[in-house]
Structures are given as structure tokens and as C-alpha cells.
N, C-alpha and C positions, 0 to 999 in steps of 0.2 A: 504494500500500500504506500501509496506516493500524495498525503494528503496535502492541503497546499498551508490546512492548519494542521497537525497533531492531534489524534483524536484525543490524547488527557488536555489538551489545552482547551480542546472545543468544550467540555462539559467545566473546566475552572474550579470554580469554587461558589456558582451563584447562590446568592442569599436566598433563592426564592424556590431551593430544589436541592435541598443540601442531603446527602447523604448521613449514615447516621450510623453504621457496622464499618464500610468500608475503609482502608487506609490504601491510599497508593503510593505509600512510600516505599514497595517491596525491594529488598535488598535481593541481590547477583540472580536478577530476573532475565531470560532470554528474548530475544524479539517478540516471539509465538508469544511467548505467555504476559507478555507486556500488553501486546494488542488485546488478549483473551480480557486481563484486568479490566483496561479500558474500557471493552465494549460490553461488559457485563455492568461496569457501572453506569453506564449512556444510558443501559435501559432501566435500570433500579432507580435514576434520577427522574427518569422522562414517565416510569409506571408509578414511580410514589407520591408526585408532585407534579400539576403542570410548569413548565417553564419559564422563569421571568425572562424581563427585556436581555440584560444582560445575558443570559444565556444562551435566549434566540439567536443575539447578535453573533455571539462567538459561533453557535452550531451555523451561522449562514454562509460563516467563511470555510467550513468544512468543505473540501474538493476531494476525491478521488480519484486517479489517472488510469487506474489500474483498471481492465477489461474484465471483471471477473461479475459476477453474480452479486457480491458482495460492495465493492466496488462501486458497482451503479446504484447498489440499494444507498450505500453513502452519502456519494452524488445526490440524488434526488433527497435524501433526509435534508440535505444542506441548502436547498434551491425550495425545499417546501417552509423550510424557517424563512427565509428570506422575504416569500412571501406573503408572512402571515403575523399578526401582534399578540404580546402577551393576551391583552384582553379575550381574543375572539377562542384563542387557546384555554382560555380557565374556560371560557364557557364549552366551547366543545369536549374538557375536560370531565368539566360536572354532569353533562350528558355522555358521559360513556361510561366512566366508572362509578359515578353517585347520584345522579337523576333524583327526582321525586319518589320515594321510595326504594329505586334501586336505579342503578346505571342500566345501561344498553345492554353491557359486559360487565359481568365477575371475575376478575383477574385471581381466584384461590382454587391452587390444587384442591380442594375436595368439591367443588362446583363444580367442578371440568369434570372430575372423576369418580363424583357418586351422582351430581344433582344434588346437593344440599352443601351449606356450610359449615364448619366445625365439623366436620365427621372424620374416620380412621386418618385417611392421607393428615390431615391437622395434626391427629393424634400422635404419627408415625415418625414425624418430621420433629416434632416437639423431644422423642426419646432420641434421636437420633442428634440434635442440636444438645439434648443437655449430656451425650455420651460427648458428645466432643467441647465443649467445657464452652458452650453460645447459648445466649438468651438474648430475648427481646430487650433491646434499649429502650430506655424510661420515657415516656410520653407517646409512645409508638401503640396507635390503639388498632391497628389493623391486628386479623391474625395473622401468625408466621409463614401461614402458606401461599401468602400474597404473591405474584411472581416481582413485583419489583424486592423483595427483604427479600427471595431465593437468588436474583441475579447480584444480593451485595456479597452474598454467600460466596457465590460462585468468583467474583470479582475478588475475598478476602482470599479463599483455597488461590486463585493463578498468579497475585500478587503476595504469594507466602507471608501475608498478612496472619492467616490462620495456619498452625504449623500443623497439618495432619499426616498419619500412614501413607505411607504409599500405597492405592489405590481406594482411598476413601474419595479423593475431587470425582474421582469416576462415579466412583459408587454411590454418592452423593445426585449428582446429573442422573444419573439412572434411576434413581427412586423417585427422586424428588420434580425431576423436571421433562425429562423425556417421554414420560407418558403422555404428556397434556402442553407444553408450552407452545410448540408448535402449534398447535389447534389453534390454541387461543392467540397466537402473534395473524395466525389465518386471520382468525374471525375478525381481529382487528384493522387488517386490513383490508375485509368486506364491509365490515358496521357502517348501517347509514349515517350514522351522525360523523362517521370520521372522515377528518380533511385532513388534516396538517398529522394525526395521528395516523391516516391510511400508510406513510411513508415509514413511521416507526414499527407498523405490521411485516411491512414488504422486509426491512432492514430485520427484525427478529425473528420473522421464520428464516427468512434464509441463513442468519450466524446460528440459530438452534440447528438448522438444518447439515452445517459445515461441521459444530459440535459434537452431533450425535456420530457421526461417520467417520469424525478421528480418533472419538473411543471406540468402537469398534474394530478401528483398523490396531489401534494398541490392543486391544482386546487378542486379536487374530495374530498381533505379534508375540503375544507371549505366550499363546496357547503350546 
């Protein structure tokens, strides 16, 4: 990826979209897993909180030269910031994920994967965060199986933020996000109210999509 901004610069540090697990400070990080950090926290910022100005600004300068799938989904997140304003984005926000009763979209593993909230997948994800020594950060009333607090997850494991086993980041994406993230980065970028978010669908099914099939192909390597 050849961005014209860096994609840790594009997300910053805006006031209006602040992450809250994540650190991107990770120490003797390799390219791959620098970019993985990054674009797991792009979505954890852009799924927990809609975007302020300053943030738009910086995602507008986001360019990708690169021909890839990925690439263009970039491309386009960058040219759909450009143009669009905070304002119109809280509201297209509050109609997808919090509506009058409910959003468009439930962005929680156990919605995606029973039809109800709070159920097992909550349940599962909760034992599995307190075996690995993570809880929810104080003020955070979502549940844990939100995908944006799974992608800070996923951002702290590639940013060795979180020091775990080898082969828990895997095993981690496997349980927790490979059933269902896909669908729902899908649906988001079908959902009628989505505009400026249809481009953050395109952009996260397709890095779910690159994820899923370089643990498998590790999978297939160690077998």
C-alpha cells in the first residue's frame, strides 16, 4: 500500500472517535502487522463513534495507488469522506446503528448469530477476554460483542499491545469474528440509510475477507 497519507495518521487521535482498548504504540512490529493494527483500529473508531471534522479531514487525504481489492476499497473510503460533513454522518450514524428504538443494523456477535442480544456468543467472548487478562473499559456501555470493541481487540493482539500465545490472535478471529463480520461489513454496505458508511462496508468485508484466508493459509502451513 502506497497511501498518499498513512493509514495510522488518517485515523490520529480525533476527539470525536477516540478509541479506548487500543495502543498503537507496538514495539519490533513488521509491515503486515503494522497495516493489520491500523486497519482494525479504522474500523473500531469509525463502528464505535461516528467521525468528527477533524477526522473526516485527515480520512479525505487517504489515497491508495495500489490495484488491489483493498486498495480501491481505501481509495473510495477517502473520496466518500471528502464528500460528506460531520453533521450528515452523526445522523446517518444514529440511523444505522441506534435509530428510534433500534438502528437499521446490530453491529453484536450474538445478533448476527442467534437473532437476539446478550446471548452464548456474549457469553463466550466474555470467558475468553477474562482468560486472557481484558475487560471492558469504564464508561463503555455497549456489550463486548460489539464489532467495533472486537476490531480494538484485534488491533491490540497485531500491535502486540496484548501479549498472547501463539495462536490465540487466530483463535481469537475464529471464534469471535469470522462467523458473522463479514455478513454484517455486507449488510452495511447494502443498508438503505448508508452513504458515507456504504464505503466502510465495501472497505471491511473485503480486509475481513483478506483476514480470514491468511489464517487459513497459516493454518495449512502448519498443519
Amino acid at each position: 500500500m502506497n497511501p498518499d497519507l498513512p493509514l495510522d495518521q488518517a485515523y490520529g487521535s480525533s476527539d470525536g472517535a477516540d478509541a479506548s482498548i487500543i495502543d498503537f504504540d507496538g514495539a519490533d512490529l513488521d509491515d503486515i502487522d503494522q497495516a493489520r493494527a491500523d486497519e482494525y483500529a479504522l474500523f473500531a473508531l469509525l463502528l464505535l463513534k461516528p467521525p468528527d471534522s477533524g477526522f473526516l479531514t485527515r480520512l479525505a487525504r487517504l489515497q491508495d495507488s495500489s490495484d488491489t481489492p483493498l486498495g480501491r476499497a481505501h481509495a473510495a473510503l477517502g473520496r466518500a469522506a471528502a464528500c460528506t460533513c460531520a453533521d450528515d454522518i452523526n445522523r446517518e450514524y444514529f440511523e444505522l446503528f441506534i435509530g428510534v428504538g433500534r438502528g437499521e443494523l446490530l453491529p453484536y456477535a450474538s445478533y448476527y448469530l442467534t437473532g437476539f442480544l446478550n446471548e452464548r456468543p456474549l457469553a463466550r467472548l466474555r470467558q475468553d477476554m477474562m482468560r486472557l487478562g481484558m475487560e471492558r473499559a469504564a464508561g463503555h456501555c455497549d456489550p463486548e460483542d460489539h464489532l467495533g470493541t472486537l476490531c480494538e481487540i484485534m488491533s491490540g493482539f497485531a500491535s502486540n499491545h496484548f501479549e498472547v500465545a501463539a495462536g490465540e490472535e487466530q483463535a481469537f478471529f475464529e471464534r469471535h469474528l469470522a462467523p458473522w463480520a463479514g455478513r454484517f461489513f455486507g449488510d452495511l454496505e447494502s443498508a438503505k440509510t448508508a452513504k458515507f458508511y456504504r464505503s466502510v462496508g465495501v472497505a471491511g468485508r473485503t480486509f475481513i475477507d483478506i483476514e480470514t484466508e491468511a489464517f487459513a493459509m497459516e493454518t495449512r502451513r502448519s498443519a
